[in-house]
C-alpha positions in Angstrom: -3.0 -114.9 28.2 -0.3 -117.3 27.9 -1.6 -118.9 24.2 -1.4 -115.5 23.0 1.3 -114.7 23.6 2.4 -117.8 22.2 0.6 -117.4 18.6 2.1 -113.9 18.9 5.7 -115.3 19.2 5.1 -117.9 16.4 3.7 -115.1 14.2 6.6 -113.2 14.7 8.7 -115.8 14.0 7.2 -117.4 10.7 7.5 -113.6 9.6 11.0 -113.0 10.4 11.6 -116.4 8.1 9.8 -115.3 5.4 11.4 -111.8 5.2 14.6 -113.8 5.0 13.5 -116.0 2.0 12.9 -112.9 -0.1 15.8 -111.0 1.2 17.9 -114.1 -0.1 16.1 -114.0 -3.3 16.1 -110.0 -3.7 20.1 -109.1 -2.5 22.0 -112.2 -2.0 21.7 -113.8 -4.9 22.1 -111.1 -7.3 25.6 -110.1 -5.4 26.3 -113.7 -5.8 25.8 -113.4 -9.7 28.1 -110.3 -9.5 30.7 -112.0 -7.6 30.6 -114.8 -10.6 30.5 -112.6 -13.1 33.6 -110.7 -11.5 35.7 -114.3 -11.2 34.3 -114.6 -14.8 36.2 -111.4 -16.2 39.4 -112.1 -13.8 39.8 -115.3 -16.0 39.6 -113.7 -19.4 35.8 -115.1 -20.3 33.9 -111.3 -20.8 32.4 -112.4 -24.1 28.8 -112.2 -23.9 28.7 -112.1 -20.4 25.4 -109.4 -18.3 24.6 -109.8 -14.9 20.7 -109.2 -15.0 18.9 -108.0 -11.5 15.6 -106.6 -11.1 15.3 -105.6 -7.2 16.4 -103.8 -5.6 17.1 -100.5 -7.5 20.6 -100.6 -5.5 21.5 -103.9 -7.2 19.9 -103.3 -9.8 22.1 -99.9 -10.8 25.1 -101.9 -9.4 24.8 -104.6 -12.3 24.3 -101.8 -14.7 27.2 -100.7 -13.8 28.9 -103.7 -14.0 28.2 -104.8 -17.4 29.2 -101.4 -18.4 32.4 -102.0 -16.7 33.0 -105.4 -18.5 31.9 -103.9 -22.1 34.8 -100.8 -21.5 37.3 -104.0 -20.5 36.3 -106.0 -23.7 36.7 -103.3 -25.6 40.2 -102.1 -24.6 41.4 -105.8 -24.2 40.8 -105.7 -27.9 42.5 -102.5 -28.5 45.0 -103.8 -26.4 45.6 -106.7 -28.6 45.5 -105.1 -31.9 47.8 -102.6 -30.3 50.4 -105.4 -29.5 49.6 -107.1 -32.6 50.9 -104.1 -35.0 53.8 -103.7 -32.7 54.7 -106.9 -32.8 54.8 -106.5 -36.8 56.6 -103.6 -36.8 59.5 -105.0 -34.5 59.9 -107.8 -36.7 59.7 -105.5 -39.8 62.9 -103.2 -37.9 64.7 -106.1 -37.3 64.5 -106.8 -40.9 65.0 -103.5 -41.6 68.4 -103.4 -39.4 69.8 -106.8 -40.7 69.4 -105.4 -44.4 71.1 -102.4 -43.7 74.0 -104.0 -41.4 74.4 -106.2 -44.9 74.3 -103.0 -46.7 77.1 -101.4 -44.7 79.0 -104.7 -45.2 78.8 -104.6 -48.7 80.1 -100.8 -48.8 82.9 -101.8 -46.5 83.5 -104.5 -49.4 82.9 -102.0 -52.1 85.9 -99.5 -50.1 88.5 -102.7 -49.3 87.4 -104.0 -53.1 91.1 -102.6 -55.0 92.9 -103.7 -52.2 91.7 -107.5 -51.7 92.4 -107.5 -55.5 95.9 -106.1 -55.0 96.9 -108.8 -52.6 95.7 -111.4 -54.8 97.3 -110.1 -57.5 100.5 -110.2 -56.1 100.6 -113.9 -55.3 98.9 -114.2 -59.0 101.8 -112.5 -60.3 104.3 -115.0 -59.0 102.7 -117.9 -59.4 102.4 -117.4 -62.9 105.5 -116.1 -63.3 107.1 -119.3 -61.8 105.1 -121.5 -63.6 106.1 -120.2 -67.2 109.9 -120.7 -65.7 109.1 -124.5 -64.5 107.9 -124.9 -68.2 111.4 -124.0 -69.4 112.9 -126.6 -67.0 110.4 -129.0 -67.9 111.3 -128.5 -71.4 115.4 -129.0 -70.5 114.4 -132.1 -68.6 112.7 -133.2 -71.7 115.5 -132.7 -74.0 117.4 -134.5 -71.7 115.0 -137.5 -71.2 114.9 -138.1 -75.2 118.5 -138.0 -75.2 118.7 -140.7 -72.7 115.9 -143.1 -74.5 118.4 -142.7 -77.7 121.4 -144.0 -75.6 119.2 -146.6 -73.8 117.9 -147.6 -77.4 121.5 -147.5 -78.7 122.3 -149.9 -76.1 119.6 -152.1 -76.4 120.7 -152.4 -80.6 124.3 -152.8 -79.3 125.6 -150.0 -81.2 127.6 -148.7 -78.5 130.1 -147.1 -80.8 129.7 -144.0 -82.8 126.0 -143.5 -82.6 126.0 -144.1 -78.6 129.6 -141.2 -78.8 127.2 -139.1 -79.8 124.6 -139.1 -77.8 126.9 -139.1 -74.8 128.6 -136.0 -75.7 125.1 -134.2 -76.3 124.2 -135.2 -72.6 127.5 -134.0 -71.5 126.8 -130.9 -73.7 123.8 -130.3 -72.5 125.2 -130.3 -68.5 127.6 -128.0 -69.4 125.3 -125.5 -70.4 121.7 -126.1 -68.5 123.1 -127.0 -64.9 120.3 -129.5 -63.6 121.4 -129.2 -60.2 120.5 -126.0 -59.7 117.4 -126.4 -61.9 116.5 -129.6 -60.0 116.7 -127.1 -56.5 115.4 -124.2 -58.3 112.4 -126.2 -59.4 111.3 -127.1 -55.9 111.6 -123.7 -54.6 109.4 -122.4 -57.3 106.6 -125.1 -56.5 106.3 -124.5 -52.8 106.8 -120.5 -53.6 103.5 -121.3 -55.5 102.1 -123.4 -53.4 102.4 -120.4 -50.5 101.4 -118.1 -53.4 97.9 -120.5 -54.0 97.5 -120.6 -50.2 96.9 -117.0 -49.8 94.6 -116.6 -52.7 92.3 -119.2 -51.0 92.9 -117.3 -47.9 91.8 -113.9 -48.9 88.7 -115.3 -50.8 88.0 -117.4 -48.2 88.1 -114.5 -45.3 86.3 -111.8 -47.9 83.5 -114.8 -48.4 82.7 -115.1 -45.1 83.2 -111.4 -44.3 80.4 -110.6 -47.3 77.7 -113.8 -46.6 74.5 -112.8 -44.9 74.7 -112.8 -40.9 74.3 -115.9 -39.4 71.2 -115.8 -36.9 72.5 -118.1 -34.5 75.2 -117.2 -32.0 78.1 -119.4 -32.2 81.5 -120.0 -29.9 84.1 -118.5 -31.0 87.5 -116.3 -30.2 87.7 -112.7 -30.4 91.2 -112.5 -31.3 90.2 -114.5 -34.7 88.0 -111.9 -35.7 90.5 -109.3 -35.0 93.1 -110.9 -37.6 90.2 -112.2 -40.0 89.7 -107.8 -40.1 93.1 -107.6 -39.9 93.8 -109.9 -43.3 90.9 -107.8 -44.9 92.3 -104.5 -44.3 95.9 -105.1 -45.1 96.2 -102.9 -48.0 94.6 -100.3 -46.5 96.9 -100.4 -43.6 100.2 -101.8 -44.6 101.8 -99.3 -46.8 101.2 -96.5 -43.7 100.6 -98.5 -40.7 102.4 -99.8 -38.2 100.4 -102.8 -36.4 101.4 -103.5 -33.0 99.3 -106.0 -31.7 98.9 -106.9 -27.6 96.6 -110.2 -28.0 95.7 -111.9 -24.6 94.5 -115.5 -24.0 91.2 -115.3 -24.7 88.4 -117.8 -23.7 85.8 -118.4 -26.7 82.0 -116.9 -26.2 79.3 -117.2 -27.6 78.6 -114.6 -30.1 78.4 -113.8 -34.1 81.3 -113.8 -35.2 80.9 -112.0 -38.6 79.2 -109.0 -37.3 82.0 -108.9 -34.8 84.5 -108.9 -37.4 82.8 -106.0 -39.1 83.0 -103.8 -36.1 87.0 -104.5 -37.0 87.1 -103.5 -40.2 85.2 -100.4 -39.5 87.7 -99.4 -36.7 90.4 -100.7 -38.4 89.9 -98.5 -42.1 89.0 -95.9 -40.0 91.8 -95.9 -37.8 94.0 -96.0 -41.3 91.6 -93.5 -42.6 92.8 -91.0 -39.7 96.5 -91.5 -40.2 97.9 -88.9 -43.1 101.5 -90.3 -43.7 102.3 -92.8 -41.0 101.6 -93.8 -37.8 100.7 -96.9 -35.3 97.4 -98.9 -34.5 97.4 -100.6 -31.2 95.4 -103.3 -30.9 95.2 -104.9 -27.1 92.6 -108.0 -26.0 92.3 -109.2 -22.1 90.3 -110.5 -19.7 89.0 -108.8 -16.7 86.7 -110.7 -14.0 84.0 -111.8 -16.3 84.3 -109.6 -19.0 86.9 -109.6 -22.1 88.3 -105.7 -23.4 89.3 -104.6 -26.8 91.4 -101.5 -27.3 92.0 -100.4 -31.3 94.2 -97.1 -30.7 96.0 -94.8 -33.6 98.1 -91.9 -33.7 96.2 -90.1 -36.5 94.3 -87.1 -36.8 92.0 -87.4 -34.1 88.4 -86.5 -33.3 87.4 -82.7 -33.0 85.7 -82.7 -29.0 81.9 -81.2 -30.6 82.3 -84.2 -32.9 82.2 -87.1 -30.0 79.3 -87.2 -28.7 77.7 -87.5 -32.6 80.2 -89.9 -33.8 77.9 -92.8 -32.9 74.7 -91.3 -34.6 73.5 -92.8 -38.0 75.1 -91.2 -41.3 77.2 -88.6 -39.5 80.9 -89.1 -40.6 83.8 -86.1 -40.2 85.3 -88.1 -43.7 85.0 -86.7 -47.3 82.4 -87.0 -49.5 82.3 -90.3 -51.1 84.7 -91.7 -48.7 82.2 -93.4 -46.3 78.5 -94.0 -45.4 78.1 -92.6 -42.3 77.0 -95.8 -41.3 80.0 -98.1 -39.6 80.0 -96.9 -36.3 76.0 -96.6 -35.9 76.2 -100.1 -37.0 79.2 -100.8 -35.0 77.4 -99.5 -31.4 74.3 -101.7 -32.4 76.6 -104.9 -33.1 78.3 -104.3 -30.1 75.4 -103.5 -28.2 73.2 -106.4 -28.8 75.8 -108.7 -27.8 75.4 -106.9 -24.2 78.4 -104.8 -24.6 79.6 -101.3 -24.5 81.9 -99.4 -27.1 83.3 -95.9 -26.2 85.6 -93.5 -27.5 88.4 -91.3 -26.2 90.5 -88.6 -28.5 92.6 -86.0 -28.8 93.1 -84.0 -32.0 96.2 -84.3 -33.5 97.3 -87.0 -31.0 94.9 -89.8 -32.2 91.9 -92.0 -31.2 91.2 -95.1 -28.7 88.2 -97.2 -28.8 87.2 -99.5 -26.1 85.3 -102.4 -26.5 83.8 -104.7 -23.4 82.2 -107.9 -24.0 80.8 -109.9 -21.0 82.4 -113.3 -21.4 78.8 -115.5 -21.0 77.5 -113.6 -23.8 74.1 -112.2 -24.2 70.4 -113.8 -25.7 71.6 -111.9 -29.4 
């Protein structure tokens, strides 16, 4: 009774083991294969990859599903990436697109400030050239008087100091009399360093309207705001100064990294339009200062003002309150984005018939433009 028992036991036993080897075979290893082929697709590596399993019919509709899962992920991932591909491209193709047109504006602000950059050349041009064709009539006194003196030294030199050296002295003496060299000597030096200053400017103004007009520089420079506000300042003058009054409020200022060219255009864009708004004559205000870690620009006029329905569009590309042919539409828009991408803000306050105030802030650390 016992041995059968026994064999019974062992029977039972050697089965139990067996079912175990083919349960292994049959259900753990294929969820083993699935739990690779999971880690596989959790890595990025879905290409060509199936989970085959042939019992149970549980498993078996599990890795059906599975590979369908990882042929829906391969196939978004690479609509993903053609998706992020062609906006990739188009990004770059707007910032192209907004780098041509901030040019563009620039060169219409150029085109509008054109007859007045030539005016205040001409003016030093005028004088300068009018000086010069009066230190060629002193040069030509001077040179009277120089051949009058190699006579006398030659005179002297033949020692015929009698009548022929008389004469010569008393056509020196003559010419005294009637040319004044002092005051032609201290005339003469006035004229040079008038033209000098006159020669200065000119280089000035070519100098600030060349760096105004150059393409933008890509990289972000330190500079000082207060320079770009009298670089616009220089470039505006003629539209300003026969019926502005410039009152300008300029804090100390810390240089920041920034560009300092499209900075200068947002200037010239408040500053002709701040002249713009003014009929006969009035002020601009110009204040700069620092507060905690940002720096503020206020440009404020007592023109015309801005009509209330007008505000809230005066920021939006191409609208402009001006008349036809007397601006793009395009200098504030462009303004907002310079100001903008440097991490600032610009807003606008008005009153009609009182006059406009724009604000500027600029953090002082600058921003990844």
């Amino acid at each position: 009774m016992y041995q059968i028992l026994l064999v019974s036991s062992i029977s039972i036993l050697l089965l139990s083991v067996f079912f175990s080897v083919i349960t292994s075979r049959n259900l753990i290893r294929p969820l083993l294969s699935l739990e690779d082929g999971i880690k596989q697709i959790s890595i990025g590596n879905w290409e060509n990859l199936k989970i085959n399993v042939r019992d149970p019919i549980e498993i078996q509709f599990l890795s059906k599903s599975f590979n369908s899962m990882q042929e829906s992920i391969r196939k978004k991932t690479l609509e993903l990436e053609t998706s992020n591909f062609e906006l990739k491209k188009s990004n770059t193709d707007l910032i192209s697109t907004q780098r041509q047109l901030v040019h563009s504006e620039k060169m219409a602000s150029i085109g509008q400030l054109a007859a007045g950059v030539a005016h205040e050349i001409n003016n030093p041009t005028g004088f300068v050239s009018t000086n010069l064709h009066t230190m060629v009539e002193y040069l030509s006194v001077y040179k009277n008087l120089f051949q009058q003196m190699e006579e006398l030294i030659t005179c002297i030199e033949n020692k015929d100091v009698q009548e022929k050296s008389l004469t010569v002295i008393n056509k020196i003496e003559s010419m005294k009399e009637e040319e004044n060299f002092p005051f032609i000597l201290d005339d003469a030096f006035q004229l040079l360093e008038e033209s000098i200053d006159g020669a200065n400017r000119i280089k000035k103004i070519v100098l600030d309207l060349r760096n105004f007009a150059r393409p933008e520089s890509h990289d972000a420079r330190l500079a000082n705001i207060n320079t770009a506000i009298e670089d616009a300042l220089r470039l505006t003058s003629n539209e300003l100064k026969y019926k502005c009054e410039i009152v300008k409020e300029l804090g100390n200022l810390p240089d920041i990294f920034c560009r300092i060219d499209q900075i200068t255009q947002v200037f010239v864009n408040l500053f002709v339009n701040a002249a713009h708004a003014i009929k006969d004559r009035g002020n601009i205000t110009i204040k700069s200062w620092i507060e905690t870690d940002s720096i503020f620009i206020s440009v404020c006029d007592t023109g015309t003002g801005i009509d209330k329905e007008n505000l809230d569009k005066l920021f939006d590309p191409f609208f402009t309150t001006k008349d036809v042919g007397e601006g793009t539409g395009l200098g504030l828009a462009i303004s907002y984005g310079i100001i903008e991408k440097h991490g600032g803000t610009i807003e606008v306050e008005s009153t009609p018939g009182k006059g406009s105030c724009f604000y500027i802030n600029l953090p002082q650390k600058g921003n990844s433009i």
